[in-house]
C-alpha positions, -999 to +999 in steps of 0.1 A: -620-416+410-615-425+448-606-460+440-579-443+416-565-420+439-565-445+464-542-470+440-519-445+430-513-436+464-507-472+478-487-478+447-464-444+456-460-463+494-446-494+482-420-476+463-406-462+487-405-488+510-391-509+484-365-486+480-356-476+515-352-515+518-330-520+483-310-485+500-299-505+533-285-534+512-268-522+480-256-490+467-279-469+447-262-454+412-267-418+408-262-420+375-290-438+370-317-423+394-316-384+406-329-373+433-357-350+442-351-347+485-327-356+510-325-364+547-322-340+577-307-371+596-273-373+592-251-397+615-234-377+640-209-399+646-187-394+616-194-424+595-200-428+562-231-444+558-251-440+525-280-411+524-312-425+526-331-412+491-360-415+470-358-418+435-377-392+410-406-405+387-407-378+361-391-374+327-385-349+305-411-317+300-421-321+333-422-302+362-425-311+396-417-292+433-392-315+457-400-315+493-371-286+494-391-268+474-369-265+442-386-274+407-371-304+384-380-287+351-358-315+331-347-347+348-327-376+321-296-397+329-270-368+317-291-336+321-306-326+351-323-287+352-336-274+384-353-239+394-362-221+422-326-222+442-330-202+477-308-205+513-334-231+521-328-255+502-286-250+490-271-273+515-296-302+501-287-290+465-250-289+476-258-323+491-272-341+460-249-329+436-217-342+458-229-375+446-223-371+411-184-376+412-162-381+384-172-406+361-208-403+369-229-405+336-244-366+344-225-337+320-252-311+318-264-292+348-285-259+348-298-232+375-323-210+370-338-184+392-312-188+422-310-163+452-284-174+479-260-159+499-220-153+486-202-183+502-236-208+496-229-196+460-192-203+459-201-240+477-224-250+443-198-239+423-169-260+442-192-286+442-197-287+410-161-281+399-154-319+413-180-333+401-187-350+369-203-320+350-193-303+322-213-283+308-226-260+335-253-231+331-269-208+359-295-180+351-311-152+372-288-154+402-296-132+430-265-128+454-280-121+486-247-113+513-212-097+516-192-107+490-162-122+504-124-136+495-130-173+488-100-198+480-114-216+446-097-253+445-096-257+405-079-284+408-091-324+392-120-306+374-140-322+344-157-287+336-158-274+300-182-246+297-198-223+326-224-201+316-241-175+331-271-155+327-289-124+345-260-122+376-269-097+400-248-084+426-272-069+455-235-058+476-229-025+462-196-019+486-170-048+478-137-057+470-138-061+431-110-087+428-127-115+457-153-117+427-134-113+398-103-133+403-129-163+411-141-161+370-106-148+354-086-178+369-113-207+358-092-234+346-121-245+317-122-234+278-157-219+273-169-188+299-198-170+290-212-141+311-244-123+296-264-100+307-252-089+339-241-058+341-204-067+348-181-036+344-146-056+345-129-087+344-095-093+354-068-108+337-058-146+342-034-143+370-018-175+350-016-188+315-054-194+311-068-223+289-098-201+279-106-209+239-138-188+245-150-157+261-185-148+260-191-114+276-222-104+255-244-073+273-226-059+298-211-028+309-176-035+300-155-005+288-118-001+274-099-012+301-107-049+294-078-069+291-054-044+287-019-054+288-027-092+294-006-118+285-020-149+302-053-154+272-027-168+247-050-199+237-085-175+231-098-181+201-131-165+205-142-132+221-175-115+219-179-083+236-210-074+219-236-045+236-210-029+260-194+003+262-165-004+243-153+038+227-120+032+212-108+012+184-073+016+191-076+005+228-099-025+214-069-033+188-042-034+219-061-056+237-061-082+212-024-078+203-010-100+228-037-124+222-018-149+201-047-172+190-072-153+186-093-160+155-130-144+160-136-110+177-173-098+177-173-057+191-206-055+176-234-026+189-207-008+212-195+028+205-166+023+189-152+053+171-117+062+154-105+098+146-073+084+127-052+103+154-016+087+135-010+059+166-007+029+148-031+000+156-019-032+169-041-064+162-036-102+168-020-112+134-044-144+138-077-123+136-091-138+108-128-125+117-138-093+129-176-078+135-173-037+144-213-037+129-237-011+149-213+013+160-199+049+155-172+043+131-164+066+100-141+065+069-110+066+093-119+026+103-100+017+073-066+031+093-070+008+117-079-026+111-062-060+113-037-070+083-050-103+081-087-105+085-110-124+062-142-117+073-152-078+083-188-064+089-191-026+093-230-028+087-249-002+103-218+027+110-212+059+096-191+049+065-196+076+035-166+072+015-137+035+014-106+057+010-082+039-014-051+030-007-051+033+031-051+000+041-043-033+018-063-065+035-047-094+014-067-115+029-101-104+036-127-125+014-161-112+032-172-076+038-203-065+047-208-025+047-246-027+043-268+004+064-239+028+056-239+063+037-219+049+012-230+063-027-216+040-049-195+002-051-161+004-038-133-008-055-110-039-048-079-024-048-074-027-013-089-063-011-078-081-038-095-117-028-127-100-017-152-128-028-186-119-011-195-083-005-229-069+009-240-031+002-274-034+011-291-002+026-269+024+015-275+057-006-265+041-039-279+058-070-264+042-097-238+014-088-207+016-110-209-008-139-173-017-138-173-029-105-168-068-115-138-053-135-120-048-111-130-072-087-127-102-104-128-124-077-160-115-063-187-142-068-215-129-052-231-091-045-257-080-020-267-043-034-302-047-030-323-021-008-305+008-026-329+044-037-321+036-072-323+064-094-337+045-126-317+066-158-291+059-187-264+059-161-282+023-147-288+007-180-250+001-174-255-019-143-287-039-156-264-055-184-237-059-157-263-082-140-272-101-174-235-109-180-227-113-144-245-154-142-263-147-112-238-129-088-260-101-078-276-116-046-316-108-042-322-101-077-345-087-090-372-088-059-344-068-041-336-041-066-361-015-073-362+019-082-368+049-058-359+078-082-383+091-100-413+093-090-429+080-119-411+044-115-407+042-077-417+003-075-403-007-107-380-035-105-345-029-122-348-059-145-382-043-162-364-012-164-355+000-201-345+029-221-335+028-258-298+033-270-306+067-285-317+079-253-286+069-237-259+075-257-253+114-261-232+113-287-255+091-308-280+113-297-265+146-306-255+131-344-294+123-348-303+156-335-276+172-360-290+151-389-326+157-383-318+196-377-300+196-412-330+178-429-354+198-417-334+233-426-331+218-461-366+208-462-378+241-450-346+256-478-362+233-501-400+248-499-390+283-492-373+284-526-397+261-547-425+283-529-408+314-537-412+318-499-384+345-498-401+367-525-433+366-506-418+379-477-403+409-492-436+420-512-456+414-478-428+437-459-431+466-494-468+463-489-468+466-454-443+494-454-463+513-481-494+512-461-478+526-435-462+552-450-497+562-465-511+565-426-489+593-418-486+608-451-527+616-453-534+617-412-571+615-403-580+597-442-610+577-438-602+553-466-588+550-500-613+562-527-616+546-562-607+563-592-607+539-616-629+514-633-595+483-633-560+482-632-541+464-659-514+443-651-497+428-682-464+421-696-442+449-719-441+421-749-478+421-745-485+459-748-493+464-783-520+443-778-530+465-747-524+498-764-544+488-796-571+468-784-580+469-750-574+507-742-593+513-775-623+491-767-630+501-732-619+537-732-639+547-763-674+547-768-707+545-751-699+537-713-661+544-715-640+522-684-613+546-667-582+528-669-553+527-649-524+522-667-485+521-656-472+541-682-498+569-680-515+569-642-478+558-619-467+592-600-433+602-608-407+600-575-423+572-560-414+533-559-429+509-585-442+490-558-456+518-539-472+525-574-486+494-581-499+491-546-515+528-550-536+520-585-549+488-577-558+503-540-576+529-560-590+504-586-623+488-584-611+460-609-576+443-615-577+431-650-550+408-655-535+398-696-520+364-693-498+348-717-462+328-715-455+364-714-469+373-682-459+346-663-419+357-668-420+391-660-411+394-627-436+426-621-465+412-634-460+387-606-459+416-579-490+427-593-509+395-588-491+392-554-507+423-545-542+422-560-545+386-547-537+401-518-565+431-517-587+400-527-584+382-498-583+412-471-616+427-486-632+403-492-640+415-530-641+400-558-621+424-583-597+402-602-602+400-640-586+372-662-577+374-696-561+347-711-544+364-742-524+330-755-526+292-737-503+291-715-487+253-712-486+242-673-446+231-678-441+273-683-456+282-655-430+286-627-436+269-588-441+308-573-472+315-596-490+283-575-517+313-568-521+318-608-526+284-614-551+282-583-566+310-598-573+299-631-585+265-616-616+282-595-621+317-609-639+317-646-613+336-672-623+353-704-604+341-733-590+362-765-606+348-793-592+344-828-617+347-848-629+381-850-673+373-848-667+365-816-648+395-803-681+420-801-693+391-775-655+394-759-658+431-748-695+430-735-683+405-712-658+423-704-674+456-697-703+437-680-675+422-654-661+460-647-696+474-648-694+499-617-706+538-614-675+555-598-684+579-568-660+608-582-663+600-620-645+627-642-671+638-670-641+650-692-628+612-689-644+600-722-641+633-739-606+632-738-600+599-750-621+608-780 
């Protein structure tokens, strides 16, 4: 390791002294070597020998401290970056870089981390102006002293670009034109200033040759430029992050600048009431970027005729009035991060081609939008709180037939509203056309309704449904009008053995043998009949309801007869009924004639239930087998009344 150290530094010796000797007999290019230090001895007698140098060893991503203490942090034959800049070491820096005259190979220069007084600062950059830079960038420059008038020679310059980064000014008491007028009259095409807390700039005092003006974070306000007619050649001018308030002021600035193409008032707090003074804008402002400010509706009042490319992104935009202002020309807009609650139209921008709506409050984007903007080939709408309903279905299909136009889909489009599909992505959003279309909806309501009232039309009349209803209403009416007629009645009591229910055609029959039979003789039945037992001045129905209430039995005489007579169907109606609510079994059939199924009608569906479960006793023909007719049918009515009438039998005798 000794031996090493001991090489190198041998090695480092006979450099120098090779080049001190190569120095006193030719002259050393400084376009070819830079140097890193610079001799205190400097002939006092006037003449112009050559600076006695040594040549730097280092390349690029290297750093390495000079014996004036500044830092090479990039070191090739046309760049050259150095750091750490104080009063110490300026005159050597001033030095060095007055030996890069015009023609020299070396264009790029930068400065970082400077702190020097005012005039050491105006030397560098006179130094610099004749020298063969270009392209010339200085960051985090502390000025130390007085700021001071300084005569600026711009004269034989090859500069281009100056840029300049974290300037601060520790003189808090100066005249503001000594350091303005220095910058406004540069006689170069790119300036840029950042981040520096400047809170003016003058105009040119002169027709300027600046193409572009870089003032980005600062603490400029409206009075920029005002009323300056020396910036006719600026194309470009970005006054992003000041403190820029009024549109209309920003829009006279830029009138009487001629050539200007590219204005960037981005993150300011620019706002326009729409006061009726007309803005005035550079007819040649074909881009303009007012994004991240304060501006509402009124911005459409006031912006430049010819623009093509316009970003309002992140204002306070709810509404694009129509018809306020007609840009011909715009082709780009970007209104994304507004308040904005559906697609504007293209009335007002008939060659709008790309148009970004990202981050609004859009709901459901209007489906005719590519309508009427034919000319649009591509759509940012993405980011939107969807609401996912019919009204969107309309905008899915616009996508489909669009061919790709809709920027970020699907991933981009989602639904927010409801709840139940927040997530869902637009494209495997679907509803069926029934659900959408009310008046397809409403005819298939209307169409079901009327097929269901027919259906229901339909049972109630092949049911008898109707009939049922009354007789349940005259039943329920009757009962009623029993409670209050006999208040404090425990309960109905029987007074006869059956009721007979049976059709006028079939009465002889009745009369002559039933009656007879069961009313006569040993164990005589007590009978109610219609004809004899009904109480005069009361309904039929109240009647009918009364006897076979008061019956133990309901005997009923079937026959094609029976099943036509509209009472005997009451009858039924009602003793099915007393069936069912007590529990009893009291009905009696007797089937006087077959009756064919085709004759009995749809309402007598409890008959034919009827005479499918219960067993029925059937009229016989011949007469041996009657005797074993009526002992069946006294043994089915066999029942002791309570309140028997031992006269009963007598008097049918």
């Amino acid at each position: 390791m000794t031996q090493n150290t001991s090489f190198l530094r041998n090695f480092f010796l006979y450099k120098c002294l090779f080049a001190l000797t190569f120095w006193n007999h030719t002259s050393l290019s400084v376009e070819d070597e830079l140097f890193t230090s610079v001799s205190n001895n400097f002939p006092e007698d006037g003449s112009t020998q050559k600076i006695q140098s040594l040549p730097l060893l280092y390349t690029n991503s290297h750093q390495s401290k000079a014996n004036f203490d500044w830092v090479v942090i990039q070191n090739t034959t046309e760049s050259l970056s150095l750091s750490e800049i104080t009063n110490y070491n300026v005159k050597k820096l001033v030095t060095l870089l007055s030996n890069f005259r015009q023609g020299s190979r070396l264009q790029n220069l930068t400065l970082t981390n400077v702190s020097v007084d005012w005039n050491a600062l105006m030397e560098i950059f006179q130094t610099i102006w004749h020298s063969s830079i270009e392209y010339f960038n200085i960051n985090s420059v502390t000025q130390l002293s007085h700021i001071r008038s300084y005569v600026f020679d711009y004269s034989g310059t090859s500069m281009k670009a100056l840029t300049m980064k974290k300037i601060v000014i520790t003189d808090l008491y100066f005249i503001q034109d000594d350091l303005y007028t220095i910058f406004a009259d540069m006689n170069i095409a790119n300036m840029t200033i950042t981040d520096s807390e400047m809170i003016h700039m003058l105009c040119p005092s002169s027709k300027s040759p600046f193409r572009y003006l870089n003032f980005l974070k600062n603490d400029l306000t409206d009075f920029l430029f005002q009323k300056c007619d020396n910036l006719l050649q600026l194309e470009t001018l970005i006054l992003q992050k000041n403190k820029f308030e009024s549109l209309l002021k920003v829009s006279f600035m830029t009138s009487r600048m001629k050539s200007l193409k590219y204005l960037d008032m981005s993150n300011n707090l620019l706002r326009h009431n729409g006061a009726g003074v007309q803005c005035r804008w550079a007819e040649s402002l074909a881009e303009l970027d007012l994004s991240s400010n304060q501006l509402a509706d009124a911005v459409f009042e006031c912006l430049p005729a010819n623009v093509k490319k316009l970003s309002l992104q992140n204002n306070q935009i709810s509404n694009v009035p129509r018809g306020v202002a007609e840009l011909k020309s715009l082709e780009e807009l970007n209104l994304a991060s507004n308040r904005l609650a559906d697609l504007p139209g293209c009335s007002g921008f008939p060659s709008l081609q790309f148009l970004n709506m990202e981050m609004n409050s859009i709901l459901t984007p209007s489906a005719d939008f590519f309508q009427s903007c034919p000319r649009v080939r591509e759509l940012q709408a993405g980011h939107n709180p969807f609401k996912c309903s019919c009204e969107l279905q309309a905008f899915i299909r616009l996508e489909r037939q669009s061919g790709g136009k809709l920027f970020g889909w699907p991933a981009a489009y989602v639904c927010e509203y409801p709840e139940g599909l927040r997530g869902t992505e637009l494209k495997d959003f679907h509803l069926s056309q029934l659900a959408c279309n009310t008046t397809l909806l409403l005819v298939t309501a209307l169409l079901l309704t009327l097929v269901l009232v027919a259906a229901v039309a339909f049972l109630c009349i092949y049911l008898d449904v109707p009939w049922y209803v009354r007789m349940t209403w005259q039943w329920t009416q009757t009962k009623r009008r029993a409670r209050h007629e006999i208040p404090g009645d425990a309960g109905t009591v029987l007074q006869f053995h059956a009721f007979i229910s049976y059709s006028e055609r079939d009465s002889l029959w009745v009369k002559n043998e039933l009656i007879p039979n069961l009313e006569k003789g040993e164990g005589c039945v007590q009978l109610c009949q219609h004809e004899r037992d009904f109480i005069p001045g009361k309904s039929i129905v109240e009647n009918i309801i009364n006897c076979i209430e008061k019956s133990y039995k309901s005997i009923f005489v079937l026959s094609p007869n029976f099943v036509q007579s509209e009472w005997c169907h009451y009858e039924l109606y009602f003793a099915h009924h007393k069936l069912f609510s007590e529990n009893s079994n009291s009905l009696i059939l007797i089937l006087l004639e077959p009756i064919p199924p085709y004759l009995i009608p749809a309402r007598y569906h409890k008959l034919k239930a009827l005479m499918a479960k219960r067993t029925y006793l059937e009229w016989p023909k011949e007469r041996s087998k009657r005797a074993l007719f009526w002992a069946n049918l006294r043994a089915a009515i066999n029942i002791n009344l309570p309140a028997a009438d031992e006269n009963w039998c007598a008097e049918t005798d």
